[in-house]
mmCIF file of the N, C-alpha and C atoms, coordinates in Angstrom:
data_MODEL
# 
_entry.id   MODEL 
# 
loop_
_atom_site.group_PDB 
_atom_site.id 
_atom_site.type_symbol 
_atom_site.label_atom_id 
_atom_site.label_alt_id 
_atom_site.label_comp_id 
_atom_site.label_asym_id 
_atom_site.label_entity_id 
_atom_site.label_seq_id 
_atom_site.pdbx_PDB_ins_code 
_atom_site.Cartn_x 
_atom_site.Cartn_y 
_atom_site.Cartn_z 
_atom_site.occupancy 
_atom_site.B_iso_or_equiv 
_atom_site.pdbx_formal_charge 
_atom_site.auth_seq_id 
_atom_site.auth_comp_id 
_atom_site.auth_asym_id 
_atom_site.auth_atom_id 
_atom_site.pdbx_PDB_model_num 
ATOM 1   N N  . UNK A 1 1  ? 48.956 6.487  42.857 1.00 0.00 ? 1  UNK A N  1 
ATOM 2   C CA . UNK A 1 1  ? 49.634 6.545  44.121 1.00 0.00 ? 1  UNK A CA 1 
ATOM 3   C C  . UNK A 1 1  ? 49.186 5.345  44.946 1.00 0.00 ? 1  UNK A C  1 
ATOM 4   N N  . UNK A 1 2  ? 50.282 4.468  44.958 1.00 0.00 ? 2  UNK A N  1 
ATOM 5   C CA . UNK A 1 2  ? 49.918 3.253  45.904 1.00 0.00 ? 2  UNK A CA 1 
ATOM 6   C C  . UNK A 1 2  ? 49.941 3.496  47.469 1.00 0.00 ? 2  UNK A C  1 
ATOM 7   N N  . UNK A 1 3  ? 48.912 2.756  48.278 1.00 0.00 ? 3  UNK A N  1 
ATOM 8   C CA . UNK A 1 3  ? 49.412 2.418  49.577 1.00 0.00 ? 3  UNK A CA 1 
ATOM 9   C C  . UNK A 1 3  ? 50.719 1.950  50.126 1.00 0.00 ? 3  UNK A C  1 
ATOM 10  N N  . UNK A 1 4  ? 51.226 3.092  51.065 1.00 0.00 ? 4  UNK A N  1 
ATOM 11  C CA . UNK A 1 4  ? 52.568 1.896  51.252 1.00 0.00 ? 4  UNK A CA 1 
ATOM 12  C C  . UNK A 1 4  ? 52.846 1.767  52.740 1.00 0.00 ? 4  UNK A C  1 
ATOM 13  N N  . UNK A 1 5  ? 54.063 1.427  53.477 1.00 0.00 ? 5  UNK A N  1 
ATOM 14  C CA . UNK A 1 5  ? 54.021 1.381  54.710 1.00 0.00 ? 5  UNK A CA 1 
ATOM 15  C C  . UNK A 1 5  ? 54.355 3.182  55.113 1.00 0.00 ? 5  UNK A C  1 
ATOM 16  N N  . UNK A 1 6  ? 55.119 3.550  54.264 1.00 0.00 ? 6  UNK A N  1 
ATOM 17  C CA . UNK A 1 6  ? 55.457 4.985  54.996 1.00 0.00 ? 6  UNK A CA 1 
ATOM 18  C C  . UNK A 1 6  ? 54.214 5.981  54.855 1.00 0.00 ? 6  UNK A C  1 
ATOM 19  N N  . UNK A 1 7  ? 53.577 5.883  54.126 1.00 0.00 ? 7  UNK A N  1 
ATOM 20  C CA . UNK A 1 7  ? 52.110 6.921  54.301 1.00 0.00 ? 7  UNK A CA 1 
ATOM 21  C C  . UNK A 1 7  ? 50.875 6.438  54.845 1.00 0.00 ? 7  UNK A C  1 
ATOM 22  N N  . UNK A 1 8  ? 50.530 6.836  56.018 1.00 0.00 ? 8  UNK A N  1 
ATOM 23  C CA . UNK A 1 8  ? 49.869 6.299  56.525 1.00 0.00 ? 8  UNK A CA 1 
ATOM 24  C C  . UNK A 1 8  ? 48.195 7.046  55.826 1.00 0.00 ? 8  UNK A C  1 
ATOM 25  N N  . UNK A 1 9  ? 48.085 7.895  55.493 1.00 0.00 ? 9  UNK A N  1 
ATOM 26  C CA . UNK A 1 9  ? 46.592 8.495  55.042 1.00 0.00 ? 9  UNK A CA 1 
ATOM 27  C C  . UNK A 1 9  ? 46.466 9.142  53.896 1.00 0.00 ? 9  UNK A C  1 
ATOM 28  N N  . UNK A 1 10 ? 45.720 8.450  52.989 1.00 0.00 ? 10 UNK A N  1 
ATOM 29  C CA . UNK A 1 10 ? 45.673 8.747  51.647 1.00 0.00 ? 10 UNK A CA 1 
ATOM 30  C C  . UNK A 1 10 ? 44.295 9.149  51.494 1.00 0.00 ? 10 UNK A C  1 
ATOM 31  N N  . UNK A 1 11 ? 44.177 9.725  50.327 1.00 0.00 ? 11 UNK A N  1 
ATOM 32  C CA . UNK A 1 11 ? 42.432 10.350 50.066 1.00 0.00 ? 11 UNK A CA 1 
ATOM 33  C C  . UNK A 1 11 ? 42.736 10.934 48.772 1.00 0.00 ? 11 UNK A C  1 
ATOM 34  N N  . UNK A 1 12 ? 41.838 10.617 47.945 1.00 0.00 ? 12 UNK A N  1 
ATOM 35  C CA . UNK A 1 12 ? 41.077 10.889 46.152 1.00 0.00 ? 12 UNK A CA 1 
ATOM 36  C C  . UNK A 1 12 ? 40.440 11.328 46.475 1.00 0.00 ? 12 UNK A C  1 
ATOM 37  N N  . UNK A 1 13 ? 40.235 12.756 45.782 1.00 0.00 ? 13 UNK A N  1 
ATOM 38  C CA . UNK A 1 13 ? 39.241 13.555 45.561 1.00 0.00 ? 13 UNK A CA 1 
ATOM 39  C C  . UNK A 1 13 ? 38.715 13.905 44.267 1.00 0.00 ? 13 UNK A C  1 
ATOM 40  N N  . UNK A 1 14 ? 37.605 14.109 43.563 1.00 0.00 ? 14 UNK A N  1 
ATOM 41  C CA . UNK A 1 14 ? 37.495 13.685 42.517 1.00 0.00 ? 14 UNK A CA 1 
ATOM 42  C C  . UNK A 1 14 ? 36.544 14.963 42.197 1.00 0.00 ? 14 UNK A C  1 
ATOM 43  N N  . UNK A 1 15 ? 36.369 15.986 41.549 1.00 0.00 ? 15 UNK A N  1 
ATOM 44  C CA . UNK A 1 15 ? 35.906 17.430 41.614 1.00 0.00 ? 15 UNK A CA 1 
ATOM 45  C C  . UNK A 1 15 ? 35.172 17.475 40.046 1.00 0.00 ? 15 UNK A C  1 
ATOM 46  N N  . UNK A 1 16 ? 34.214 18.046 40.073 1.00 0.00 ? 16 UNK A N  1 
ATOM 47  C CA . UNK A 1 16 ? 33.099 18.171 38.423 1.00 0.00 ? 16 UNK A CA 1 
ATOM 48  C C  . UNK A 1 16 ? 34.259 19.804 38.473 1.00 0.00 ? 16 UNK A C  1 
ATOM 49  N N  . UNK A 1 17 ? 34.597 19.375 37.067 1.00 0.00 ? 17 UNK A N  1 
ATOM 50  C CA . UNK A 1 17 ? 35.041 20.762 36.217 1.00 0.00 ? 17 UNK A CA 1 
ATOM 51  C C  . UNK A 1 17 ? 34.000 21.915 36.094 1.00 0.00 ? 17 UNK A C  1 
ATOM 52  N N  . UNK A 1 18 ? 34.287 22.863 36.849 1.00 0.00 ? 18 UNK A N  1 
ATOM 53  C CA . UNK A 1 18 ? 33.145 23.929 35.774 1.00 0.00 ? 18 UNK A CA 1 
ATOM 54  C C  . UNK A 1 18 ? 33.662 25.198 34.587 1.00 0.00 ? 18 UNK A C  1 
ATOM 55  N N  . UNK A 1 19 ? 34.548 24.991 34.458 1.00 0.00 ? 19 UNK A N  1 
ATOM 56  C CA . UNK A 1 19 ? 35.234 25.513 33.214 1.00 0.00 ? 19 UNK A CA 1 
ATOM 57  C C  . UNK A 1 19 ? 36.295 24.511 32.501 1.00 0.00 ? 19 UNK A C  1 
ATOM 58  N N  . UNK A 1 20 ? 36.081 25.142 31.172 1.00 0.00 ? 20 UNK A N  1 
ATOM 59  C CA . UNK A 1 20 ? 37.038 24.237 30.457 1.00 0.00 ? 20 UNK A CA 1 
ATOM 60  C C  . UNK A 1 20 ? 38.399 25.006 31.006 1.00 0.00 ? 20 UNK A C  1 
ATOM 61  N N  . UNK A 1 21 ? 38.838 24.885 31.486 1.00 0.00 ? 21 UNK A N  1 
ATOM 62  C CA . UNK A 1 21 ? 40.398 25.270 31.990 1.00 0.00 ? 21 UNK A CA 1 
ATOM 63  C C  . UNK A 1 21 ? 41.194 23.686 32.083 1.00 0.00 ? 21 UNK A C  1 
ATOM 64  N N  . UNK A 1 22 ? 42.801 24.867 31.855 1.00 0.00 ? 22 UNK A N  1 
ATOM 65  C CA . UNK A 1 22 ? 43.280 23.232 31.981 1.00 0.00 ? 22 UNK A CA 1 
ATOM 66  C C  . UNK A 1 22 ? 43.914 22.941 33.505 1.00 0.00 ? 22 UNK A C  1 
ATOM 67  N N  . UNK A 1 23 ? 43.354 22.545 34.411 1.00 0.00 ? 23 UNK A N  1 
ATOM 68  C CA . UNK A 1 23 ? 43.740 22.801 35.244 1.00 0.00 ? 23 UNK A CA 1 
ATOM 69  C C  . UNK A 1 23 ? 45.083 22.811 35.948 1.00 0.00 ? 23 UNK A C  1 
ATOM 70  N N  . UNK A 1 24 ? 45.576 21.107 34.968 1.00 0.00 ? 24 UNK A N  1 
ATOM 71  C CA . UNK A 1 24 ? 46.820 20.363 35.154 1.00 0.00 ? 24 UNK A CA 1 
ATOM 72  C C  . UNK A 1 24 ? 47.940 21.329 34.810 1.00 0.00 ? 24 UNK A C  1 
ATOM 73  N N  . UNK A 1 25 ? 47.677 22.326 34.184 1.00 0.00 ? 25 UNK A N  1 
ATOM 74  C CA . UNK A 1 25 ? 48.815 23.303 33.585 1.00 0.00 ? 25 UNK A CA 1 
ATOM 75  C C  . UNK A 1 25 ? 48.906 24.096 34.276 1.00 0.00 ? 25 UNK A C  1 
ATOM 76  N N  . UNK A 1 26 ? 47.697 24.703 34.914 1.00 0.00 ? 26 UNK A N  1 
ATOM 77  C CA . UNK A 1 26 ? 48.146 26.252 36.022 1.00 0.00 ? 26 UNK A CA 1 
ATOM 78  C C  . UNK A 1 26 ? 48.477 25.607 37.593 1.00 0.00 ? 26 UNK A C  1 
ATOM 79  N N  . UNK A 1 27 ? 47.748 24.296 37.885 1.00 0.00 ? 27 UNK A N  1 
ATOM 80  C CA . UNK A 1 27 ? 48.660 23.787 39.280 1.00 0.00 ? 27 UNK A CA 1 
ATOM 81  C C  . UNK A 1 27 ? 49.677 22.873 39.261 1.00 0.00 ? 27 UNK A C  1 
ATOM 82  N N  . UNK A 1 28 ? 49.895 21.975 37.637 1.00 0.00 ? 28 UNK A N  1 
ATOM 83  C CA . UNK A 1 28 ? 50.941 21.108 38.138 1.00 0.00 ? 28 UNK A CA 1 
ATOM 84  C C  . UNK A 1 28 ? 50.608 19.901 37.890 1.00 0.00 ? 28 UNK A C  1 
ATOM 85  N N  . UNK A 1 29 ? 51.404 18.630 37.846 1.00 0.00 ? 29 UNK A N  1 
ATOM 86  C CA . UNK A 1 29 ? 50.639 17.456 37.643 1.00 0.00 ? 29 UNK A CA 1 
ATOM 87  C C  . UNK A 1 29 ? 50.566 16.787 39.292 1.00 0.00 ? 29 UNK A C  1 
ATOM 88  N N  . UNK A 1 30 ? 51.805 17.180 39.856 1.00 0.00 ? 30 UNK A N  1 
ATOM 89  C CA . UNK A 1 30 ? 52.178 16.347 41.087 1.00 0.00 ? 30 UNK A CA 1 
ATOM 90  C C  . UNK A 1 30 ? 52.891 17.588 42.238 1.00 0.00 ? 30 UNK A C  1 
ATOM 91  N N  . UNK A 1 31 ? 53.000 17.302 43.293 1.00 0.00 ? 31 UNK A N  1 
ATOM 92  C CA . UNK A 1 31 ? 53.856 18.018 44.166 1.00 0.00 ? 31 UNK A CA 1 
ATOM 93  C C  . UNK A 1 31 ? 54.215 16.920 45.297 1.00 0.00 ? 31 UNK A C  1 
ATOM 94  N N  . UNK A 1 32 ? 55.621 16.997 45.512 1.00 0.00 ? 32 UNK A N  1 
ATOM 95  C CA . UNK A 1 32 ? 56.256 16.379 46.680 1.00 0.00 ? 32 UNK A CA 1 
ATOM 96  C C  . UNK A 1 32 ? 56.890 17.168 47.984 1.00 0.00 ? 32 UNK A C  1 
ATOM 97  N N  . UNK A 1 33 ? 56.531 16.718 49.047 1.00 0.00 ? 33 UNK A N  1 
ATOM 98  C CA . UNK A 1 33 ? 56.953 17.749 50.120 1.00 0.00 ? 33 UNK A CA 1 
ATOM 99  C C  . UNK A 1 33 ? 57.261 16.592 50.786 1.00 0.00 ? 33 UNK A C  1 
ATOM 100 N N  . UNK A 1 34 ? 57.906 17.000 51.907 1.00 0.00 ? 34 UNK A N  1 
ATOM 101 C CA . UNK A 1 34 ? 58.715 15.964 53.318 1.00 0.00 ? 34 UNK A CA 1 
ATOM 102 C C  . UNK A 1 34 ? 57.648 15.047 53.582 1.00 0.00 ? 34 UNK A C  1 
ATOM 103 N N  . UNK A 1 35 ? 56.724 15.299 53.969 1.00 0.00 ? 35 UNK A N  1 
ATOM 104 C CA . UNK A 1 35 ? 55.320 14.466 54.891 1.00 0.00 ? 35 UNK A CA 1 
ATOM 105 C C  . UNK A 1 35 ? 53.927 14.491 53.887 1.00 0.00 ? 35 UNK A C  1 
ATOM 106 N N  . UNK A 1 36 ? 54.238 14.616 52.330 1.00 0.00 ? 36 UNK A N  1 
ATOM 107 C CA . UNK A 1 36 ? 52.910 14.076 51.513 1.00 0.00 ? 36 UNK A CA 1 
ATOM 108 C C  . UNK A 1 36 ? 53.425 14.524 50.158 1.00 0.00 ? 36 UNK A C  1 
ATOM 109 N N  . UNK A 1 37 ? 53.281 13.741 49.218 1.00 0.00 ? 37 UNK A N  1 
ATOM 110 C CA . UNK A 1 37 ? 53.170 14.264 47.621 1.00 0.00 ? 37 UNK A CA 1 
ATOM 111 C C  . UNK A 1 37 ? 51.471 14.405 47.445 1.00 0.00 ? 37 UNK A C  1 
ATOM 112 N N  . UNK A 1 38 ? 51.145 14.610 46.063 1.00 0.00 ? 38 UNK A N  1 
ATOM 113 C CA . UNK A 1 38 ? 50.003 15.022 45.816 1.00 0.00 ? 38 UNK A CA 1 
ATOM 114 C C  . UNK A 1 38 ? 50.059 14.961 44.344 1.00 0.00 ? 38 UNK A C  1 
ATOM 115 N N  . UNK A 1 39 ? 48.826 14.076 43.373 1.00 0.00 ? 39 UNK A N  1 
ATOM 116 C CA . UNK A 1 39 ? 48.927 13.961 42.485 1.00 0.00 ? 39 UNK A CA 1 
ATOM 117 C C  . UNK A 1 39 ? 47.454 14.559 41.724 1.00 0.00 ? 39 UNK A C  1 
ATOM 118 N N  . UNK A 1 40 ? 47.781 14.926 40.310 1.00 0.00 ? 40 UNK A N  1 
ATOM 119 C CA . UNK A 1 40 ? 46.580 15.832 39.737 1.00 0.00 ? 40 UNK A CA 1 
ATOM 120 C C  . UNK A 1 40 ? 46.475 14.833 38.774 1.00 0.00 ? 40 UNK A C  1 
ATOM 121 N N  . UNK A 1 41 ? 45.315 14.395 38.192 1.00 0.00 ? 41 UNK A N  1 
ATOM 122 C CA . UNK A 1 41 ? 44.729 14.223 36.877 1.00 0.00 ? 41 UNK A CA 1 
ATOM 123 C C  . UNK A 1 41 ? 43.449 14.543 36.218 1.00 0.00 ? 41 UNK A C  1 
ATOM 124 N N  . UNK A 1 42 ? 43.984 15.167 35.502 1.00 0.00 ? 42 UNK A N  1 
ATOM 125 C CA . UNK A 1 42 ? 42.649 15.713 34.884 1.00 0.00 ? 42 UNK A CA 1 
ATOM 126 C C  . UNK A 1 42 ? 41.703 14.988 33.482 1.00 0.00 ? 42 UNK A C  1 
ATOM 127 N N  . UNK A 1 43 ? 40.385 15.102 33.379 1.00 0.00 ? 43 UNK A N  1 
ATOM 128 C CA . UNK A 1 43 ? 40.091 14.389 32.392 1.00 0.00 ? 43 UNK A CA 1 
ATOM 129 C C  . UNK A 1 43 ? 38.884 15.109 31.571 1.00 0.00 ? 43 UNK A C  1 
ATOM 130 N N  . UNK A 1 44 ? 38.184 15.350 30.653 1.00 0.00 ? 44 UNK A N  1 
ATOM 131 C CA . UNK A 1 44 ? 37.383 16.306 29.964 1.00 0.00 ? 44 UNK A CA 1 
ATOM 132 C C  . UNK A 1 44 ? 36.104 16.749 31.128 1.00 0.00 ? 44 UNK A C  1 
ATOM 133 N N  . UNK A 1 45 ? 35.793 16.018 32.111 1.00 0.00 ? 45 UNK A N  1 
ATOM 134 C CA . UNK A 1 45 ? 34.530 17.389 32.987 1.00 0.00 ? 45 UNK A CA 1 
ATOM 135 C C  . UNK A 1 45 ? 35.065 16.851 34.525 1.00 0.00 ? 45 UNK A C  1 
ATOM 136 N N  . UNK A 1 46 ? 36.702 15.953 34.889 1.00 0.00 ? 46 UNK A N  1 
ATOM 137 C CA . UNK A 1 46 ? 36.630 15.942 36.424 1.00 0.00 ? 46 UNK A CA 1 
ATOM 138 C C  . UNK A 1 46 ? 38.350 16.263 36.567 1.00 0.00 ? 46 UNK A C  1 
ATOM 139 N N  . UNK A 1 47 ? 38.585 16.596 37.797 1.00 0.00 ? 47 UNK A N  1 
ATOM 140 C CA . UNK A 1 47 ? 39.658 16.762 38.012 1.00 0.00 ? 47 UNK A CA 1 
ATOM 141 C C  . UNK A 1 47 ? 40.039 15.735 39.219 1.00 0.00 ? 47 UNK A C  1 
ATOM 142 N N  . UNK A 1 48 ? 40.624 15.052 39.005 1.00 0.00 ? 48 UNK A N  1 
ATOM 143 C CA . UNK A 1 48 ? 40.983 13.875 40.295 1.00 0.00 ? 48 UNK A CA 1 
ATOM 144 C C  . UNK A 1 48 ? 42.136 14.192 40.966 1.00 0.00 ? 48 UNK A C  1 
ATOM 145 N N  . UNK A 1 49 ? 42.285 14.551 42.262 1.00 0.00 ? 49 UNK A N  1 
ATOM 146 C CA . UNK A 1 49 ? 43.231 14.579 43.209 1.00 0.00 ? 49 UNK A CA 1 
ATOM 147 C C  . UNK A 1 49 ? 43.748 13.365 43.819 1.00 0.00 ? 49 UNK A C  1 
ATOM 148 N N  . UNK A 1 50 ? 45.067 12.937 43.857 1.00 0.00 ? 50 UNK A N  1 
ATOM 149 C CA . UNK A 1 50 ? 45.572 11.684 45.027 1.00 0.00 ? 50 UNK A CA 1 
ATOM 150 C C  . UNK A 1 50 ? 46.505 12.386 46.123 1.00 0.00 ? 50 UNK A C  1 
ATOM 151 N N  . UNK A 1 51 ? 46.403 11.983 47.100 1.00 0.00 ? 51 UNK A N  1 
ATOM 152 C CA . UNK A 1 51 ? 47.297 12.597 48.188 1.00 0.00 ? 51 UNK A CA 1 
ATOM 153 C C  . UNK A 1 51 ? 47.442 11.293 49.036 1.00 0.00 ? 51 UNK A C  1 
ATOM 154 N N  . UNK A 1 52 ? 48.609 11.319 49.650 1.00 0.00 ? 52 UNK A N  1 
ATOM 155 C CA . UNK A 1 52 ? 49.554 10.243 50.168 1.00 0.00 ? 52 UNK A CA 1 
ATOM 156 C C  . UNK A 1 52 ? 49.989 11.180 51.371 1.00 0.00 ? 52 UNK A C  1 
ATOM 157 N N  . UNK A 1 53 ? 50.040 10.798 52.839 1.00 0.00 ? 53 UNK A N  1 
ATOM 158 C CA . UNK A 1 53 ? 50.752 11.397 53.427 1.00 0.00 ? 53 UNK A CA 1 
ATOM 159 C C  . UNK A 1 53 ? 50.818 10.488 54.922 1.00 0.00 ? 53 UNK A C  1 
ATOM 160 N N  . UNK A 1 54 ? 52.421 11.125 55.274 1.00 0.00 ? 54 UNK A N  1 
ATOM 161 C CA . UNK A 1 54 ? 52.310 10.566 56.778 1.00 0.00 ? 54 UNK A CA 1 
ATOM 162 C C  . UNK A 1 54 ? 51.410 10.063 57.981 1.00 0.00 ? 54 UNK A C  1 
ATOM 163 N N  . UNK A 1 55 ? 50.611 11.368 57.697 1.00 0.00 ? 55 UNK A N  1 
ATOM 164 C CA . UNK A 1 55 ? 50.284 11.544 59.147 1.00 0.00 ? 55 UNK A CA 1 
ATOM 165 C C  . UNK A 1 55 ? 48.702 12.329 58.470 1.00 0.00 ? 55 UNK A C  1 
ATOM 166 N N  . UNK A 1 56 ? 47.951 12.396 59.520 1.00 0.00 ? 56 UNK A N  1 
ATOM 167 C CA . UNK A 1 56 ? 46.520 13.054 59.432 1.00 0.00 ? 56 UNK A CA 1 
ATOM 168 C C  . UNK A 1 56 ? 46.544 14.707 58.957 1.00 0.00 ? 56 UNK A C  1 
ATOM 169 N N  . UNK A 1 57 ? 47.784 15.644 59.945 1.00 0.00 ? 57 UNK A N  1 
ATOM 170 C CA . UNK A 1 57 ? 47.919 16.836 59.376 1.00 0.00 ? 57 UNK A CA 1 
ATOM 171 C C  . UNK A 1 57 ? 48.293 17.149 58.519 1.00 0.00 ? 57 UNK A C  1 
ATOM 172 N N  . UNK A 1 58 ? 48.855 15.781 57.661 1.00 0.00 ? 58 UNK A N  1 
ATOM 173 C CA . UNK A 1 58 ? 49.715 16.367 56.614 1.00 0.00 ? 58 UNK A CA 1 
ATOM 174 C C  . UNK A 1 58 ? 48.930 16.716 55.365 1.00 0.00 ? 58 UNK A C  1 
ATOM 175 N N  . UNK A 1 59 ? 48.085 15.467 55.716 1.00 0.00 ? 59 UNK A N  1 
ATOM 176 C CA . UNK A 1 59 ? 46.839 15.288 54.676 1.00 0.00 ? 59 UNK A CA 1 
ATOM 177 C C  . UNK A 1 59 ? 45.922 16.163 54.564 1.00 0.00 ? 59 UNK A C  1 
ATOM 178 N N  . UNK A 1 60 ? 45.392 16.684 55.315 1.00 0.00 ? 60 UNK A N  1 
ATOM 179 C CA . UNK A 1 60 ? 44.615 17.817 55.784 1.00 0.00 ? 60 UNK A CA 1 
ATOM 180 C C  . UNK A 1 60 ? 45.466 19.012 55.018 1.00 0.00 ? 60 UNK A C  1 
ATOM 181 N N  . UNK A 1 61 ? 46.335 19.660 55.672 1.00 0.00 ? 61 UNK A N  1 
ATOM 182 C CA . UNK A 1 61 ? 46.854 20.870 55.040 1.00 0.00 ? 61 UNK A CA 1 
ATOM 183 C C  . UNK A 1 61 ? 47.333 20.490 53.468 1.00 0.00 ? 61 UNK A C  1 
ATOM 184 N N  . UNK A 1 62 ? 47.503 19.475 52.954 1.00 0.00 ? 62 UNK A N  1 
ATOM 185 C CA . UNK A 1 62 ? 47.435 18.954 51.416 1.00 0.00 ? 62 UNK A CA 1 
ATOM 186 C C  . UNK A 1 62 ? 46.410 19.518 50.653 1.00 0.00 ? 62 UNK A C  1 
ATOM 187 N N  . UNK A 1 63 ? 45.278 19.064 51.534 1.00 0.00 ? 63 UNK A N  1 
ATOM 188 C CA . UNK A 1 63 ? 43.795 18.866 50.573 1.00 0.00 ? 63 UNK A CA 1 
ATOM 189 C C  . UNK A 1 63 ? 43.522 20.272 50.553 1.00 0.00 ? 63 UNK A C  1 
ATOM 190 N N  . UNK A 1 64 ? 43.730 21.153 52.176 1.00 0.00 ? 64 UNK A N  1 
ATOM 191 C CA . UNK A 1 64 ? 43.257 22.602 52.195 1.00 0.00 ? 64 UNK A CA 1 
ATOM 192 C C  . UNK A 1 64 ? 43.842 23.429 50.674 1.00 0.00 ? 64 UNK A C  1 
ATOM 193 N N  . UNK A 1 65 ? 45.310 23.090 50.726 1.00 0.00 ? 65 UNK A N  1 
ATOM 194 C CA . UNK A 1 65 ? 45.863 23.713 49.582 1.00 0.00 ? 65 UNK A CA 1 
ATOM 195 C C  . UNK A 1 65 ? 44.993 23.264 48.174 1.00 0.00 ? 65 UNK A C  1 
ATOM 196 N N  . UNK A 1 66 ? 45.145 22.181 47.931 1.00 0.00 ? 66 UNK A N  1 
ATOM 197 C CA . UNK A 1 66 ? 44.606 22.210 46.418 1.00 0.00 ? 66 UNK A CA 1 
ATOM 198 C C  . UNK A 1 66 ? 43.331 22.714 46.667 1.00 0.00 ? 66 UNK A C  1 
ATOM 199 N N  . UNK A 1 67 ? 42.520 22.037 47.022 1.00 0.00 ? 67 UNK A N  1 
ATOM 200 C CA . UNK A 1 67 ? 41.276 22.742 47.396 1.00 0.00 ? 67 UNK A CA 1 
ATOM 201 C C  . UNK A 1 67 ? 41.097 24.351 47.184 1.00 0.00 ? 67 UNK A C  1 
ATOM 202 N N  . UNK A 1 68 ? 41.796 24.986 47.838 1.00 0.00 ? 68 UNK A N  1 
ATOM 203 C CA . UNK A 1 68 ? 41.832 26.477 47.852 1.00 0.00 ? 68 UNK A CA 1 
ATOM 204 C C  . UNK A 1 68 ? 42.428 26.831 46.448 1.00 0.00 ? 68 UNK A C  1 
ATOM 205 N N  . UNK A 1 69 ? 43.651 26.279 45.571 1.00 0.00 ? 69 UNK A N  1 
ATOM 206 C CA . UNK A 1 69 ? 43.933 26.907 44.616 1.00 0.00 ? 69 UNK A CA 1 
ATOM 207 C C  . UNK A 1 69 ? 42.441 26.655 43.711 1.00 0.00 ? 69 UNK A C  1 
ATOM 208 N N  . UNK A 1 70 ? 42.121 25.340 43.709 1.00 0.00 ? 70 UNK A N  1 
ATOM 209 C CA . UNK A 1 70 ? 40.919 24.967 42.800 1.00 0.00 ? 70 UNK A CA 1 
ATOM 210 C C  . UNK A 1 70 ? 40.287 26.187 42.811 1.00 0.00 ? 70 UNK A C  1 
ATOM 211 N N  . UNK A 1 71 ? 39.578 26.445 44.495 1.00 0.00 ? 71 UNK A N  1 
ATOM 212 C CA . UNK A 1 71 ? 38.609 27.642 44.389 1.00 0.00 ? 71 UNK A CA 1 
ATOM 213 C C  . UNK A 1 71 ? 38.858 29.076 44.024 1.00 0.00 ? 71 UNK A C  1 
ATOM 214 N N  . UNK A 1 72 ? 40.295 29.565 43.684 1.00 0.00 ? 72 UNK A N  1 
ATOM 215 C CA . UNK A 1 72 ? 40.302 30.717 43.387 1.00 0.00 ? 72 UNK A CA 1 
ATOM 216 C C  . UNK A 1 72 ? 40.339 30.797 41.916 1.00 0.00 ? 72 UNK A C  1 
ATOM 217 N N  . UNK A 1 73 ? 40.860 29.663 41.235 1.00 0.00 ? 73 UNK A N  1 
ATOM 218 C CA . UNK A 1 73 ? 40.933 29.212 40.297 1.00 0.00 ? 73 UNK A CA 1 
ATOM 219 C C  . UNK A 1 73 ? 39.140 29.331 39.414 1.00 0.00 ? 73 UNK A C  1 
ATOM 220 N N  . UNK A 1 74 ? 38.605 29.138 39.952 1.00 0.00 ? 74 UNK A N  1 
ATOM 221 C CA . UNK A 1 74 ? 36.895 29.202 39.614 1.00 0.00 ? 74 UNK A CA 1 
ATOM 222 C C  . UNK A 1 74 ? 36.702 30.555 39.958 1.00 0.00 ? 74 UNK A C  1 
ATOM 223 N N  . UNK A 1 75 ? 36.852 30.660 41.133 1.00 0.00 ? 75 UNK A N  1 
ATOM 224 C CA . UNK A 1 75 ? 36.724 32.044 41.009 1.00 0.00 ? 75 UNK A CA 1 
ATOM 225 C C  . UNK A 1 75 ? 36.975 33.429 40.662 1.00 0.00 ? 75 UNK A C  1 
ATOM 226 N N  . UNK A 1 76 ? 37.978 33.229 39.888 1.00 0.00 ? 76 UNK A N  1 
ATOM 227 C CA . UNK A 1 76 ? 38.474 34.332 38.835 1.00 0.00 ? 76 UNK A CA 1 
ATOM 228 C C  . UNK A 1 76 ? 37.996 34.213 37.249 1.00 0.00 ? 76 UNK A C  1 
ATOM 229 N N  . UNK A 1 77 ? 37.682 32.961 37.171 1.00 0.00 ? 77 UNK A N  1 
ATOM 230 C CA . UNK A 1 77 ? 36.730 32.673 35.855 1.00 0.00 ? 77 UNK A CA 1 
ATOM 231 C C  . UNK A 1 77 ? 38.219 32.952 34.782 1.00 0.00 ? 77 UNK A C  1 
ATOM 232 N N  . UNK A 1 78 ? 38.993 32.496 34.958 1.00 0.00 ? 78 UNK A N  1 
ATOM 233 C CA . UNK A 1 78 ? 39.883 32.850 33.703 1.00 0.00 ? 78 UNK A CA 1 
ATOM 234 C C  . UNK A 1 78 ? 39.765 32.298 32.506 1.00 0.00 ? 78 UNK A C  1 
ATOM 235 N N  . UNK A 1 79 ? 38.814 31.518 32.305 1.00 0.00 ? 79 UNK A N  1 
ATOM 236 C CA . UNK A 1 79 ? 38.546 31.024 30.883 1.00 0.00 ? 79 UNK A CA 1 
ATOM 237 C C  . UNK A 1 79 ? 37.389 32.014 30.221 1.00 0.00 ? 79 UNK A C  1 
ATOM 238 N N  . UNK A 1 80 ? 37.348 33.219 30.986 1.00 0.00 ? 80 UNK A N  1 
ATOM 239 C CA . UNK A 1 80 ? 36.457 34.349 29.927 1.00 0.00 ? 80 UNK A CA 1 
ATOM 240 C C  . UNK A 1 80 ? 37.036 35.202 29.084 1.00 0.00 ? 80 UNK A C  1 
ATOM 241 N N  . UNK A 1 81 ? 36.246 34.964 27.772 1.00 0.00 ? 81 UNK A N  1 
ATOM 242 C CA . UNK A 1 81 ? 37.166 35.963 26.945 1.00 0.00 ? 81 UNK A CA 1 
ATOM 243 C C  . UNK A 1 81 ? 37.369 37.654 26.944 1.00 0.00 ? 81 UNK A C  1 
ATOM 244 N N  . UNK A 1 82 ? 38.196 38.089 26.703 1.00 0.00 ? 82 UNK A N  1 
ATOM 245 C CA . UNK A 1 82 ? 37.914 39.596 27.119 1.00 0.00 ? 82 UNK A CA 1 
ATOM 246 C C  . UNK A 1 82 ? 38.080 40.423 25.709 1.00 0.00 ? 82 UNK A C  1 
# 
């Protein structure tokens, strides 16, 4: 995700895996909305976030979201076998 003139605030986030999950499959690779897309890549122990957005809130309520799926995502432990 390049810098461009229409997004003014971008931010990588870059997260240590703690399960082998795939993450890219249960959230997605990318999401586009009016005021920010949001890009996933995942790699064997990190998960890298890009977010692009208008404006400061947009970015913010971006990051809250992935952020939060990440954490429920860990916190259900779905990579245990039953």
């Amino acid at each position: 995700m390049e810098p461009d003139a229409k997004n003014a605030a971008h931010l990588r986030l870059v997260i240590k895996k703690r399960s082998k999950l795939n993450y890219s499959r249960i959230l997605g690779k990318g999401r586009e909305h009016r005021r920010s897309s949001t890009k996933l890549k995942e790699s064997k122990d990190r998960i890298i976030v890009e977010i692009a957005a208008k404006d400061l809130a947009a970015l913010r309520a971006s990051a809250n979201s992935i952020l939060r799926n990440i954490q429920v995502i860990e916190a259900t432990k779905l990579d245990t076998k039953r």
